[in-house]
N, C-alpha and C positions, 0 to 999 in steps of 0.2 A: 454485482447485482444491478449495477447503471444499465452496463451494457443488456442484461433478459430484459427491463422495463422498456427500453428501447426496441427494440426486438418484438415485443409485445405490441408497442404502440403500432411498429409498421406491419405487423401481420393485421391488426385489428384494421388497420388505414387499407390497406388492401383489399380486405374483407369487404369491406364498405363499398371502394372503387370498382369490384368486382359484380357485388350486388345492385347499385346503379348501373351498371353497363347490362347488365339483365335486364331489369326492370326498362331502363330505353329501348333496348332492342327489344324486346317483347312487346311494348306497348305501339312500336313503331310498324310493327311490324302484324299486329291484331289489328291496328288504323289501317293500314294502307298494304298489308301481306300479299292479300289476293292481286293488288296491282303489281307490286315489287315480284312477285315469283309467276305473273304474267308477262313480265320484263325478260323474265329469264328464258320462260318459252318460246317466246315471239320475236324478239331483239335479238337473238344467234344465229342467223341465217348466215352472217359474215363473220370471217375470223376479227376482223374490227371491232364490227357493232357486238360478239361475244364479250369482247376485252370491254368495251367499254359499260356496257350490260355489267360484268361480274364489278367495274369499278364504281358506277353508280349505286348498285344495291349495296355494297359491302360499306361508302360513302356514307349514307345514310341510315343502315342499322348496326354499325360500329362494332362489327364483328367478321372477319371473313372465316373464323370457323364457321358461325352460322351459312354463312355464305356457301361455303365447301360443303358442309352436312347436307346444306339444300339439294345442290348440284348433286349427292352423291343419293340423295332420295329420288330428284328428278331421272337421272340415268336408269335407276332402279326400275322407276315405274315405266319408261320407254317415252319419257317425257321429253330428255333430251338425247342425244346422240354425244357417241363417248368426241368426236372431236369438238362440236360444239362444247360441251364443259372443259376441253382446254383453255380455248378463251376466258371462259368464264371464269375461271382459278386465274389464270394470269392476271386478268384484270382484278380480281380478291384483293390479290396480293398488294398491288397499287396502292386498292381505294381503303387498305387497311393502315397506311401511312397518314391518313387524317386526322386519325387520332394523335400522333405523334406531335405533328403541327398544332392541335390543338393546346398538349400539354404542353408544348414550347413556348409557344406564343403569348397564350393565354394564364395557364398554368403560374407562371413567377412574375408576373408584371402587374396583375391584379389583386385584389383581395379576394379570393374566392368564394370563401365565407357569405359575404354581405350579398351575391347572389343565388348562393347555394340555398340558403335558406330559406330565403323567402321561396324558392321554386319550390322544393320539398314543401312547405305548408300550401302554396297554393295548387300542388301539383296531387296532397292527399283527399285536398277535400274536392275538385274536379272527378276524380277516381271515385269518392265515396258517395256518390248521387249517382241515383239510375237514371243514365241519359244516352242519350243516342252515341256519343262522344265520351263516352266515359275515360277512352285507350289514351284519348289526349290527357286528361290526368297521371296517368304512370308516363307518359312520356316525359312532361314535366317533371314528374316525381323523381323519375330515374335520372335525368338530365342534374337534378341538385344530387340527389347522391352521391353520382360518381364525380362533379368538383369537391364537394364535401371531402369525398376518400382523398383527392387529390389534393386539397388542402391539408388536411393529416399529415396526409403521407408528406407532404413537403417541408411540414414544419418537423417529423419526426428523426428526416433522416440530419439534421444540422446533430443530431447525439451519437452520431458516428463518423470515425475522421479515418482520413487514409491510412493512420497508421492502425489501427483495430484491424483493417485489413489488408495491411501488408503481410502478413504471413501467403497470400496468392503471389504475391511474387517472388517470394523468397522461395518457396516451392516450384513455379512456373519460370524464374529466369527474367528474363526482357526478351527472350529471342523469339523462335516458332512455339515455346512450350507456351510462355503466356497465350498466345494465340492461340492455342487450343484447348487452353483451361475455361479461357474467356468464352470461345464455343461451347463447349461442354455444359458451363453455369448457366448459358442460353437457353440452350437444350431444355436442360434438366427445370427451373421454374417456369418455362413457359408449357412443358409437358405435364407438369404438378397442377400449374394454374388454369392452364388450359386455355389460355387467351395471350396472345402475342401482344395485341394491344397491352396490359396491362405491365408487361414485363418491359416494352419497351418506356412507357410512363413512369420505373421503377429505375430503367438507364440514364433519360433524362434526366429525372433527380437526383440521381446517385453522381453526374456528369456535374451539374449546376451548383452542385454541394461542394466540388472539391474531392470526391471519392475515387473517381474511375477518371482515368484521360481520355482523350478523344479516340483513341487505337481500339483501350479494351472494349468503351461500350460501341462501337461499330462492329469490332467481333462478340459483342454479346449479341448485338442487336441480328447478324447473320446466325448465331446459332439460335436466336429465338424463333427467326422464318423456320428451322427445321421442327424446332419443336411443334411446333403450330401444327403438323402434318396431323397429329395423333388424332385429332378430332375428324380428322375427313375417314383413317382406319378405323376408329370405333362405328363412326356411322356406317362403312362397308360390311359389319360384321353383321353376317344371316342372308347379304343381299344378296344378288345377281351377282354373275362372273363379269357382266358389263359392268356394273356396278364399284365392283371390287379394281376393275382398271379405270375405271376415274381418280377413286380414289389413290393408286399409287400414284397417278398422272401428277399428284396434289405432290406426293413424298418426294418423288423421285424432282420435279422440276425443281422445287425449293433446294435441294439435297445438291444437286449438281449447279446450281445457281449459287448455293455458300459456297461451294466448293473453289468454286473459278473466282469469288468473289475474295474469299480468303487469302490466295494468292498474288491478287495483283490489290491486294489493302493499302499501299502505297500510296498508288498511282489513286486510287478512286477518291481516297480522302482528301490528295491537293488537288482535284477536280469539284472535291465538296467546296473546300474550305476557298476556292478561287472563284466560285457562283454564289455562295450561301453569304444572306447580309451579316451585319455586325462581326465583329473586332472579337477574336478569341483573347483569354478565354470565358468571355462576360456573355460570347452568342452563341456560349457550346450548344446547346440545348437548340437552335434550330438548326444549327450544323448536323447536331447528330437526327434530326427529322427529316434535312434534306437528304443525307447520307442514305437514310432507310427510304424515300422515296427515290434516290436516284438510281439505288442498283435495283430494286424493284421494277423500275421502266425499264434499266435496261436489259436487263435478264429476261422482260416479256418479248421486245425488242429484237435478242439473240433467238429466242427460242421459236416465235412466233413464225416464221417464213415454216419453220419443220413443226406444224401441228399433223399432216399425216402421215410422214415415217414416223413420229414419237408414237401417235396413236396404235400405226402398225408393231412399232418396238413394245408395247406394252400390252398388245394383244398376243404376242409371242411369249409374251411371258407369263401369261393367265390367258391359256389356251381355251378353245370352248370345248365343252360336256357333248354328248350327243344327249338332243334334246326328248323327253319321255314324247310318246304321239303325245297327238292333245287331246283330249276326249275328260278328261277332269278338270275345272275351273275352282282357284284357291288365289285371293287375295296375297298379291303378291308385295306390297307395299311394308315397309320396316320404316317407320320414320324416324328422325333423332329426337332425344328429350326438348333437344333446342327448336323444333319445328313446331310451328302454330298448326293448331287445328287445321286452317284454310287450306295449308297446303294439303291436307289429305282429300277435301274435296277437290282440288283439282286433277289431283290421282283418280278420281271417281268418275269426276267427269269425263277424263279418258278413256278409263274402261267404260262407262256407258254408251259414249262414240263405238268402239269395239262392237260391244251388244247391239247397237243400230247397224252395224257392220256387218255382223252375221245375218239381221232378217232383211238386210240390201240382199245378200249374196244369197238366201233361199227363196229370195223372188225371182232373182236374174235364172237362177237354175230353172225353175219354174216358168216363167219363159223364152226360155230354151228349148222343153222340152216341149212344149205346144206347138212349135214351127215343126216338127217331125213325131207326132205321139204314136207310140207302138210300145209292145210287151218292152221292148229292150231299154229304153229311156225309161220307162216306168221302174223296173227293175233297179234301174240305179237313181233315180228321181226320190223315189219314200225313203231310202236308210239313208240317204243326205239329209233329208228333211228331218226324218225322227233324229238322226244324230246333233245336229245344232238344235233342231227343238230343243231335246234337251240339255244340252249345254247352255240354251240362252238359260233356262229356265235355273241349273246352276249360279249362272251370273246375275239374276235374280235377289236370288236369296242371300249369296254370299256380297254382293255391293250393298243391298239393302241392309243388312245387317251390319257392313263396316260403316255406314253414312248412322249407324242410330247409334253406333261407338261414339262419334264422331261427336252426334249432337250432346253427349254426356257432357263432356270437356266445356272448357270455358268461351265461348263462340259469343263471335258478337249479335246482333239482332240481325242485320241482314243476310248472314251465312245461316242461322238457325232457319230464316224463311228460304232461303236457295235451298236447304237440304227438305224439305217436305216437301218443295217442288222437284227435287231432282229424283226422290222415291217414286213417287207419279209416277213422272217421266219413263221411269225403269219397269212401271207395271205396262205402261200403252206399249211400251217395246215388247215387253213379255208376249200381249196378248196379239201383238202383230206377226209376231213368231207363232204362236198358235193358229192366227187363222191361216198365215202361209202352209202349216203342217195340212192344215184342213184342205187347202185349197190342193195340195197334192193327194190327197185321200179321194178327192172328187174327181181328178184326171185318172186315177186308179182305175176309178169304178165306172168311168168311161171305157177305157180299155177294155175290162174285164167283161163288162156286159153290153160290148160292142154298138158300145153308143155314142161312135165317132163324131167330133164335129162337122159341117162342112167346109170348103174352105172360106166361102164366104161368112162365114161366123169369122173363123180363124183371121184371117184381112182385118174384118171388122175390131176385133178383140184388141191386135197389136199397136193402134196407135191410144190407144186407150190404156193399155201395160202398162204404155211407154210413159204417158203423164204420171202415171203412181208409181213407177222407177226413176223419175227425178224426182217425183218428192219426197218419195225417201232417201234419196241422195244428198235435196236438199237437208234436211232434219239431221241427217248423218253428218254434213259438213258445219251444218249450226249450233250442234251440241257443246255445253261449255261457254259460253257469250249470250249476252241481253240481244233478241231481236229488235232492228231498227222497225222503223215506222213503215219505210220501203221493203222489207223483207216480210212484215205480218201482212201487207197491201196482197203479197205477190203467192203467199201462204194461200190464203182468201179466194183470191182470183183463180188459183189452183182445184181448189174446192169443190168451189162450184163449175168449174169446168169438167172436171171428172164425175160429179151429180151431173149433168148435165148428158155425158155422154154416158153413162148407165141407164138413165130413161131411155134415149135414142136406141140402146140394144136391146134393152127388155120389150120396146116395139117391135126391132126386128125378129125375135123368138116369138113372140105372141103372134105377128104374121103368118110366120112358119106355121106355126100348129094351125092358125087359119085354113094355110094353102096346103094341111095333110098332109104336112112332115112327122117323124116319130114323138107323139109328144113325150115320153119320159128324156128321149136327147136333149129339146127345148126347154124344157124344164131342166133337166140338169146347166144348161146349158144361161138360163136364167138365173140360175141358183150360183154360178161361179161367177157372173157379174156383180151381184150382189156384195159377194167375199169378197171380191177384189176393190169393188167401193168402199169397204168397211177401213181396208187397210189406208185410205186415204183419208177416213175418217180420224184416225187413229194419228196419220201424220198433223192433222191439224190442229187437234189437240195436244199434242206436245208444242205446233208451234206456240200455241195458246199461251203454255206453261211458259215457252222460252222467252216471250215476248216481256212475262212478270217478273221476271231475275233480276234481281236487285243487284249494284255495284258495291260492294264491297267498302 
């Protein structure tokens, strides 16, 4: 009966441990999400700055499943690139040894309790007031819970002795069998628990107690890096075939890193044990932290020089589909339960860059086809245009409707205000795509009822294009980010430069008809300067909006 009470208390201690490790990561990541998974976008350009990118975020939200989920939502949406999220896992894997060091360190040498607590009271009633900062209250919160559980759990396991679980050895040996049983129980509660953190917090104490020697939990602690994998495959389930090879990238590194790490168990441990402070065995417990940080670095270490033949190995293995055309638009984002709202707005925000993308490339068409206008350009000039019309107008409905999912969920106050601006946003893009479809219906009907330009129009027209094809360029590259003070200056300046040269041409048509040119040509001809100014109108009221975006 001793031993269920016992048993009971360390599940319940776990429990606990598990749900503060929630509650921080979530609250830490509702605080500061949108910055942390803008780390992740912008910080991978090198295989370095990946590594060190995946070990700061994972660092500070005390989770590299979250970590891995994210990467494997990011790859999904085409936010990152399947070798940049190699780095980004390698580095997971690192920044997920802080915890270990935490419970080492910290863990047995203090009183937990007498900080736990008070964090949890003052970390509930932060939380329980609507205030701008409310996330920092569950970060507090969750920050006492999870010592709290770790307190528990430390005093629970002194009601278990090595000999309760010697029956593992008497089944496993001392030889290779222990080493694989020892793998195996890694596996298996860190796949149950679903947080490596937690399992390795669990070898710790079980190490500090007298339960497990320094051999077994090293080889728990390597089978608990494999377990860890299942959280990057469930979040791959539904997504992308990119998607779905990140996610091995996660299985297979970790998998072939126990592997080799298994083998040479020896030699890696009098490498711990001849770097790591204090006198075994009173300092197991950072020996076994240094232990999980040191094959960690070096498995990143080994593997990092080969992130593009692994990439290439693992695209061979999850080959690609031939892709449907494209001519239907469907929200293609799967996020994990573990992901914050935020990040789906920046999935948004990249498909809205997209959408600005298409009515860039049905103006560039547009004029293209003005430098040579005849039947033939016209011919293939409108079913371009109707075709993304209506596709933008898909990507309309369907962003707009994932961003008002979006705002259901628990979002903080400044993402509630990003996402009403970023609806906007998606309507001036719509209607910039319509006036492009219009302004191809007008060169139609030029054509058709031979009411060619002249070229002096034509001359006139192009460097005037030209300013409303970099600002929808610009608009296109600023989509996603707060405009600075120098960027709304140059929005501005833009503006009225393009008003500016719209009056100048609508004098030049109005001359014409003067000097007895055809006037329905002038007039048409007047009527598509117009159109084309509008669209600049259009760019600058997004910058308008971009200029309001709140940080996160």
């Amino acid at each position: 009966m001793n031993i269920i009470v016992v048993i009971l208390r360390i599940g319940g201690s776990l429990c606990l441990f598990l749900y503060g490790m929630k509650v921080l990561s979530e609250g830490i990541q509702q605080s500061a999400g949108a910055r942390l998974q803008g780390a992740l976008r912008f910080m991978t350009g090198h295989r370095l700055s990946a590594v060190f990118t995946g070990f700061s975020v994972t660092a500070i939200i005390q989770s590299s499943s979250a970590t891995t989920s994210m990467v494997v939502s990011f790859v999904n949406a085409g936010l990152l690139t399947l070798k940049q999220s190699i780095g980004v896992i390698m580095g997971a894997n690192i920044g997920t040894t802080v915890t270990a060091w935490i419970v080492s360190l910290i863990g047995f040498s203090l009183k937990i309790s007498t900080l736990a607590l008070p964090a949890i009271g003052i970390g509930f009633v932060l939380a329980a007031f609507k205030w701008k900062h409310r996330e920092v209250g569950n970060m507090v919160m969750g920050f006492g819970l999870l010592f709290l559980g770790l307190d528990f759990l430390t005093r629970s396991m002194p009601g278990i002795s090595a000999e309760d679980l010697a029956f593992i050895r008497r089944i496993a040996g001392d030889g290779f069998g222990a080493t694989l049983v020892g793998l195996a129980i890694g596996i298996v509660i860190t796949a149950i628990m679903q947080s490596s953190s937690a399992t390795t917090a669990i070898i710790i104490t079980m190490a500090h107690n007298g339960i497990i020697d320094m051999n077994f939990g090293c080889v728990m602690i390597l089978g608990a890096n494999i377990g860890t994998t299942i959280d990057a495959m469930l979040a791959s389930i539904g997504t992308s075939r990119i998607a779905k090879r990140s996610a091995l990238v996660h299985v297979l590194f970790n998998f072939f890193g126990s592997l080799w790490a298994v083998f040479f168990i020896k030699p890696l441990i009098s490498l711990v044990e001849l770097i790591s402070p204090g006198e075994m065995p009173q300092a197991i417990g950072a020996h076994l932290a240094m232990f999980h940080t040191v094959f960690n670095t070096l498995n990143t270490c080994l593997f990092l020089p080969f992130v593009g033949p692994f990439a290439n190995f693992v695209s061979l293995l999850i080959k690609d589909k031939k892709e449907p055309e494209r001519g239907v638009y469907k929200i293609s984002y799967i996020g994990s339960m573990r992901d914050p709202p935020e990040m789906g707005i920046l999935y948004a925000e990249n498909e809205i860059r997209d959408m600005a993308g298409v009515s860039l490339s049905m103006f560039r068409s547009i004029r293209a086809s003005l430098a040579s206008l005849n039947e033939t350009t016209i011919e293939k000039l409108i079913p371009e245009l109707n075709r993304k019309e209506d596709y933008a107008d898909q990507m309309r409905e369907e962003i707009t409707r994932f961003l008002l999912e979006l705002n259901r969920r628990n979002l903080n106050i400044n993402s509630e205000h990003n996402i009403s601006l970023l609806i906007r946003i998606i309507a001036d893009i719509e209607d910039l795509t319509d006036d492009c479809y219009s302004i191809g219906l007008l060169l139609e009907r030029s054509v058709k009822k031979k009411q060619i330009f002249k070229q002096e129009e034509i001359d006139a027209l192009n460097p005037y294009m030209g300013m409303v094809e970099d600002f929808l360029g610009f608009v296109e590259r600023n989509l996603g980010r707060k405009l600075s003070m120098v960027d709304t200056g140059f929005a501005k300046k833009t503006e009225e430069e393009i008003d500016h040269s719209r009056d100048v041409l609508r004098k030049l048509g109005r001359k014409r008809i003067e000097a007895g040119e055809n006037v329905k040509t002038e007039l048409l001809f007047i009527d598509l300067v117009r159109r084309i100014e509008r669209l600049g109108d259009y760019c600058y009221s997004i910058s308008a909006l971009l200029a309001n975006i709140k940080e996160a």
